[in-house]
C-alpha positions in Angstrom: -11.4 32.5 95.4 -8.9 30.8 93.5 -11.6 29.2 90.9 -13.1 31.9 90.5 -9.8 34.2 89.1 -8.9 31.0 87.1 -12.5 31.3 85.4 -11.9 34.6 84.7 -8.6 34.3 83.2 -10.0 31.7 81.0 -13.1 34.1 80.1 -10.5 36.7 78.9 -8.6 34.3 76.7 -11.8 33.0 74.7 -12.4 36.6 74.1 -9.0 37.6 73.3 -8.7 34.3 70.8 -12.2 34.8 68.6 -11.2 38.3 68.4 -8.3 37.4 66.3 -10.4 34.9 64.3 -12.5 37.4 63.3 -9.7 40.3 62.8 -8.3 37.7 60.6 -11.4 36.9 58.5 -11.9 40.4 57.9 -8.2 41.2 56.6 -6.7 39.3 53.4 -3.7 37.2 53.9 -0.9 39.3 53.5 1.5 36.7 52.9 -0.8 34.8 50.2 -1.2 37.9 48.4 2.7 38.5 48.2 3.5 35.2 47.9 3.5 33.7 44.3 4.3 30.2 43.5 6.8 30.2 41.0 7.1 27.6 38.5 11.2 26.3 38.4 13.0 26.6 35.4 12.4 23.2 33.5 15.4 21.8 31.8 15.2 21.2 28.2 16.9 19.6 24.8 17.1 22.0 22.6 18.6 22.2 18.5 19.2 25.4 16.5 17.4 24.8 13.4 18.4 26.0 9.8 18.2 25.3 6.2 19.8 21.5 4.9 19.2 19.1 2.7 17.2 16.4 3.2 16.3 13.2 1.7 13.6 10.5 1.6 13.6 6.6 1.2 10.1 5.2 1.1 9.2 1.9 1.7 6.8 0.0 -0.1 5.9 -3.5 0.5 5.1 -5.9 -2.6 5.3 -9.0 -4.3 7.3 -10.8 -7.2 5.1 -12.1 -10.2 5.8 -12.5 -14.0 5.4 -10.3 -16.1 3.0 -12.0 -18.0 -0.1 -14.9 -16.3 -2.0 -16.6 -18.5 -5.8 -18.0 -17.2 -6.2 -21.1 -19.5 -10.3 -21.7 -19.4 -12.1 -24.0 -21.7 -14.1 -22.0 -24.6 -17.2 -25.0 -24.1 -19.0 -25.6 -20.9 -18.7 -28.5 -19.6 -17.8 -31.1 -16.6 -14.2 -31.7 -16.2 -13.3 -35.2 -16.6 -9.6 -34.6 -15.7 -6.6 -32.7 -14.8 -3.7 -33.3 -16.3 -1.2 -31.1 -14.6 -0.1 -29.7 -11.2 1.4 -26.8 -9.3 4.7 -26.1 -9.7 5.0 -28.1 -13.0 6.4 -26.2 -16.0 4.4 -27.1 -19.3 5.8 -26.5 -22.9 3.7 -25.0 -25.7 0.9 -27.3 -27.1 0.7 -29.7 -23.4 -2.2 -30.6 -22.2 -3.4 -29.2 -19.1 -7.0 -30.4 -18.8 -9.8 -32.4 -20.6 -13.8 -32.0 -20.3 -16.4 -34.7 -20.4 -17.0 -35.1 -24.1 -20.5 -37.0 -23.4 -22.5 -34.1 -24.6 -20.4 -33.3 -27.6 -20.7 -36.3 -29.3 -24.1 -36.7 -29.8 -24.7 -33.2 -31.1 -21.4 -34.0 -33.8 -23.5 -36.8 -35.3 -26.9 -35.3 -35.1 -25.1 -32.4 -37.2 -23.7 -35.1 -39.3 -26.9 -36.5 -40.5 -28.1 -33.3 -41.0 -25.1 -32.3 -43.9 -26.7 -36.0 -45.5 -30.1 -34.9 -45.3 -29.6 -31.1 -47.3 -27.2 -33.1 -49.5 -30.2 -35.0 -50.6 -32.3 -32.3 -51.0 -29.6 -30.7 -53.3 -28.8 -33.4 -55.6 -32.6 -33.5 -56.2 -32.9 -30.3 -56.6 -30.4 -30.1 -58.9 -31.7 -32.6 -61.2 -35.3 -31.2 -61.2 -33.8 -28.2 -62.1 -31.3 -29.6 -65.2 -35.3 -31.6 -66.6 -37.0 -28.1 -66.6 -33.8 -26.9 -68.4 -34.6 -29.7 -71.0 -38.1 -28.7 -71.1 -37.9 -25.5 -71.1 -35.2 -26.0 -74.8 -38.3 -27.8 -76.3 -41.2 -25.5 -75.2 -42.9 -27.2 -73.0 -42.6 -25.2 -69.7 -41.9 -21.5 -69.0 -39.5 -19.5 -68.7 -40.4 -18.5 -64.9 -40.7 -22.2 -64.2 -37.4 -22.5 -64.8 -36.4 -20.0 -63.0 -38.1 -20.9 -59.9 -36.3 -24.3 -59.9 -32.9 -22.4 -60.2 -34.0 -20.6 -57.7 -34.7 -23.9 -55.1 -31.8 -25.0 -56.3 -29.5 -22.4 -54.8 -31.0 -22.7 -52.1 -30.1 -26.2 -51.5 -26.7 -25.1 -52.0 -27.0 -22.4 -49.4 -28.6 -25.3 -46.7 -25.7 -27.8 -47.3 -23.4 -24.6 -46.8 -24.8 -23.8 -43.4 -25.1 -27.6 -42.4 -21.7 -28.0 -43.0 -20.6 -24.9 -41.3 -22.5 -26.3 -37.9 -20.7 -29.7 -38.1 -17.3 -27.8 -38.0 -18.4 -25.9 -35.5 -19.6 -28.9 -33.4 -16.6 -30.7 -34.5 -14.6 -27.8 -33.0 -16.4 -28.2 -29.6 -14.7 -31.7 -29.7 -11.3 -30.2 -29.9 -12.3 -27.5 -27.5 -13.1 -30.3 -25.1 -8.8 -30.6 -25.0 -7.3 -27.5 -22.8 -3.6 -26.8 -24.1 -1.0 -24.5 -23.2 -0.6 -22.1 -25.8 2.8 -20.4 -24.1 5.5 -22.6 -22.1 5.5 -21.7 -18.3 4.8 -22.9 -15.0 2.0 -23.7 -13.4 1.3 -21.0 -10.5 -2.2 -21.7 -9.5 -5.5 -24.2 -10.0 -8.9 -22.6 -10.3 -11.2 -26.0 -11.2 -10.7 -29.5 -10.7 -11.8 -33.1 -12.2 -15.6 -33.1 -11.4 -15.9 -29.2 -11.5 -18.8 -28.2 -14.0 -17.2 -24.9 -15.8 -18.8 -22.0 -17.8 -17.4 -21.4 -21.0 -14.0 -18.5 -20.3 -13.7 -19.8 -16.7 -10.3 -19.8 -15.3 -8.9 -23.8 -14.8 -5.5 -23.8 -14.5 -2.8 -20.9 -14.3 0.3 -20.4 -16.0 3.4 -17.9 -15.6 5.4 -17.6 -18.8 9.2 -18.0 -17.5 11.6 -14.9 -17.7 11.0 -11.4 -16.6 9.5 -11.2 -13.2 7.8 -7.7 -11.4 7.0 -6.5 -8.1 3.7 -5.6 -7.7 2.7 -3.2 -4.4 0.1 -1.0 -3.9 0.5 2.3 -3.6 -1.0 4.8 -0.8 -2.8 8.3 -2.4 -0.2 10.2 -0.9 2.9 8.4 -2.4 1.8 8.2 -5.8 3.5 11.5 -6.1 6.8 10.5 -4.7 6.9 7.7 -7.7 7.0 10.7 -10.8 9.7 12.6 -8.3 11.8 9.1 -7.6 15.3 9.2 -8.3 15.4 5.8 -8.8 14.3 2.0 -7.4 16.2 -0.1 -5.4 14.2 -3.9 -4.5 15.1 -5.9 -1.6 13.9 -9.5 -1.0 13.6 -10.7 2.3 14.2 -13.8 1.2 17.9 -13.1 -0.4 19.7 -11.1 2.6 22.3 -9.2 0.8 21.0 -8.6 -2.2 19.3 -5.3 -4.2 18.4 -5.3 -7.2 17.5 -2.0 -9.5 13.9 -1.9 -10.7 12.0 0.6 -13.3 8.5 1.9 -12.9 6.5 -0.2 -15.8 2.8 0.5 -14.9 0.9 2.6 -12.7 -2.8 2.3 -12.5 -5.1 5.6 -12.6 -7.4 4.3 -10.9 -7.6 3.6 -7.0 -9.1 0.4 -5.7 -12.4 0.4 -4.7 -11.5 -1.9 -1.8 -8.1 -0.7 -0.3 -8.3 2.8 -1.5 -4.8 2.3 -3.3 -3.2 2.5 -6.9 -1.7 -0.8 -8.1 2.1 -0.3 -9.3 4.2 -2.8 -11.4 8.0 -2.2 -11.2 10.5 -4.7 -13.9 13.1 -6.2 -12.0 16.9 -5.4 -13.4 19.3 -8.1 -13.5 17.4 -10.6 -11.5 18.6 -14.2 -11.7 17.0 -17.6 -11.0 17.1 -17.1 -7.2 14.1 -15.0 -7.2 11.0 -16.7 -6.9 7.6 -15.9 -7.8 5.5 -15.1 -4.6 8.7 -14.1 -2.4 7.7 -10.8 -0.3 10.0 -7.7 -1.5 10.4 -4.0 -0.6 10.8 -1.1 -3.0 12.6 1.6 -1.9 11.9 4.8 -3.6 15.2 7.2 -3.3 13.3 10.8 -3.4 14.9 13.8 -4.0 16.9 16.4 -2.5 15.6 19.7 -1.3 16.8 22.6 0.8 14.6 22.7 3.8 14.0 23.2 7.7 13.6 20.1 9.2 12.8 19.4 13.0 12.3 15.6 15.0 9.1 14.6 15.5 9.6 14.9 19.1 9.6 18.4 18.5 6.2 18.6 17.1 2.9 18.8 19.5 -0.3 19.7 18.7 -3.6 22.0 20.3 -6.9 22.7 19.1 -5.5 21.2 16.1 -2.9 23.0 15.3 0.8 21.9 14.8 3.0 23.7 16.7 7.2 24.1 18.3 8.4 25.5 21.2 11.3 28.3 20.6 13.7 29.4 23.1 14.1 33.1 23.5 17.9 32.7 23.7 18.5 35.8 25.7 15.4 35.7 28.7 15.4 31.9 28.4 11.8 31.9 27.9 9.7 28.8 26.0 7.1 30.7 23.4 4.9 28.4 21.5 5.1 29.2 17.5 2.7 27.6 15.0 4.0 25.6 11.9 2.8 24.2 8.7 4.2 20.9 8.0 4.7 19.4 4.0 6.0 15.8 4.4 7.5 13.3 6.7 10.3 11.6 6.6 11.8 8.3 8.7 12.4 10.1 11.2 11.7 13.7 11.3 9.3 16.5 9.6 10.1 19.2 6.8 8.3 22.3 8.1 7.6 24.6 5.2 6.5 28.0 7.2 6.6 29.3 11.0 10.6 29.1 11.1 13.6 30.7 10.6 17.4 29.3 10.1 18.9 30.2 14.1 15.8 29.3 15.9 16.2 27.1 19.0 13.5 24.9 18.8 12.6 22.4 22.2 13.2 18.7 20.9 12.6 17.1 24.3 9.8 18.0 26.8 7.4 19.9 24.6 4.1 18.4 26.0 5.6 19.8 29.2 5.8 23.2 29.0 3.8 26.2 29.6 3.5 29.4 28.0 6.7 32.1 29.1 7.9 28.9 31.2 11.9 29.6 31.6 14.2 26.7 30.9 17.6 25.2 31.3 19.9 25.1 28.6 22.3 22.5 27.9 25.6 23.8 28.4 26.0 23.5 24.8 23.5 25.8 24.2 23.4 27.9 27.2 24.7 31.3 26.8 28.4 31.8 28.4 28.3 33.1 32.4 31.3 33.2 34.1 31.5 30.6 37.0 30.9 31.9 40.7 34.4 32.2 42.5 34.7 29.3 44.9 34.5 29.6 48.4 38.7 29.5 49.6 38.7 25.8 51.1 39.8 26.2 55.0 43.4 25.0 55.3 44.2 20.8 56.1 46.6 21.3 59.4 49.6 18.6 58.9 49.2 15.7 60.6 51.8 15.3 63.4 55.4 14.1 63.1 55.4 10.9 64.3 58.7 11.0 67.1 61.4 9.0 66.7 61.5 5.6 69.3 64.3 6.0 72.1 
């Protein structure tokens, strides 16, 4: 009797229990539906932004060189039989720097030699055929066009001993061209060809710096060849002479990019600069832009979406994030002139942009955060005295 009420009561409980499941199923969850999950204000760094003037130093790496290289190449071909100077050395006008083989000069100097003796023959024979048929011709026995025809050869001749001549200074030039001098003083900044090197005729042996005005050459990026026209000015800093800038002046700026680094090759003179400076130190120009009147924002501020640049800006009154797009011009060192989507008094998210969502509510700063007056403290429950110690009898 007693199982049999205990299967009962169990019998009634199962039916009681997937009753609720299924009354459950059938009916939304109330609490759910009520229930949103709020996302908690997210504190954030904030500036109010508004028009000041900004500035610009760019930085472009370079190199010193003179302002004038010379590439000293032989105008023969020939093997170089040897070098008669080093790196580093300084040469004075009219040294020698480098001699060639002169083994196939010398035989072409007399082969052009005999041939001057040779036409000189033939003139002076010429010339005496021609004054006989000049004494013939005064006592009738040859023609007039004979004689001219032997005038004629005889000019000629001339013309062949001319051009003979001609060749054996030339050849005898290739003799002296066999001698490379320096034609400037300088020092010697490089060596293209050494003793044994067989060299075309123009090819760069040995190279020379003339001594005195030195240049920084850098290469310039597409986008900054603007900034150079707008430049206040140059300033030049050698990492190699801590504490020291020297002024420079914009002296050439190519056109033309390079093909290989996509750049435009700049030249700026050197002002004031002493022996200290030495050709191939590495140097920095620093181009001083000008002054504008501008918004301008950290580039912590910035973050982008679907490609497009954009700022978070802080409704002051709900305390509300609202993503605004902007238009950038140009970057400085370390922030970003924005040229549209602005206006002076916005309060613009400088920390925690990639964070945020759309309406999101934030925390001020209390620098920023509008005033509210303080909650009044709870009254602190009183500190009962502590006893009065009693006096020892």
């Amino acid at each position: 009797m007693q199982n049999r009420r205990t299967q009962t009561a169990l019998n009634v409980a199962s039916v009681a229990i997937v009753t609720l499941a299924l009354t459950a199923c059938g009916k939304p969850d109330a609490a759910k539906s009520e229930v949103q999950k709020v996302e908690p204000p997210r504190p954030v760094r904030t500036i109010q932004v508004g028009l000041s003037a900004f500035g610009d130093i760019s930085y472009l790496p370079g190199e010193v060189r003179p302002r004038f290289e010379q590439r000293y190449g032989f105008r023969v071909p020939g093997k170089i039989a040897r070098r008669v100077v080093d790196v580093g050395q300084t040469v004075k006008v009219g040294q020698v720097l480098a001699v060639l083989d002169s083994q196939d000069v010398l035989p072409a100097i007399n082969a052009q030699a005999s041939q001057v003796d040779v036409v000189k023959t033939d003139l002076k024979f010429q010339q005496s055929e021609l004054k006989r048929q000049q004494e013939l011709r005064d006592k009738g026995f040859v023609s007039g066009a004979s004689l001219e025809r032997q005038a004629a050869s005889a000019e000629a001749a001339q013309a062949r001993v001319a051009a003979a001549q001609s060749q054996l200074a030339s050849a005898q030039n290739s003799l002296a061209f066999q001698t490379l001098r320096a034609d400037k003083a300088g020092v010697v900044v490089g060596i293209d060809a050494d003793a044994g090197s067989v060299v075309a005729a123009g090819q760069s042996v040995v190279r020379v710096a003339e001594l005195g005005e030195r240049e920084i050459v850098v290469n310039v990026p597409e986008r900054a060849v603007g900034m150079l026209r707008s430049a206040k000015g140059f300033a030049v800093v050698i990492d190699a002479l801590p504490g020291k800038v020297f002024q420079a002046k914009l002296r050439e700026l190519s056109p033309a990019a390079d093909a290989a680094s996509r750049t435009y090759p700049a030249r700026f003179t050197l002002i004031g600069a002493d022996d200290s400076v030495k050709l191939g130190m590495s140097a920095t120009v620093q181009l001083a832009l000008k002054e504008a009147q501008a918004i301008v924002v950290p580039h912590s501020a910035l973050y982008t979406r679907d490609d497009k640049t954009r700022v978070w800006v802080v409704d002051p009154t709900a305390l509300t994030a609202n993503a605004v797009e902007v238009k950038v011009s140009e970057s400085t060192q370390d922030s970003v002139v924005i040229a549209s989507g602005l206006k002076a008094g916005d309060l613009v998210v400088t920390a925690g942009a990639n964070l945020l969502q759309a309406g999101q509510r934030v925390v001020l700063p209390a620098a920023v955060a509008p005033a509210v007056a303080p909650a009044a403290a709870p009254a602190a429950a009183p500190v009962a005295a502590p006893p009065k110690a009693e006096p020892k009898k």
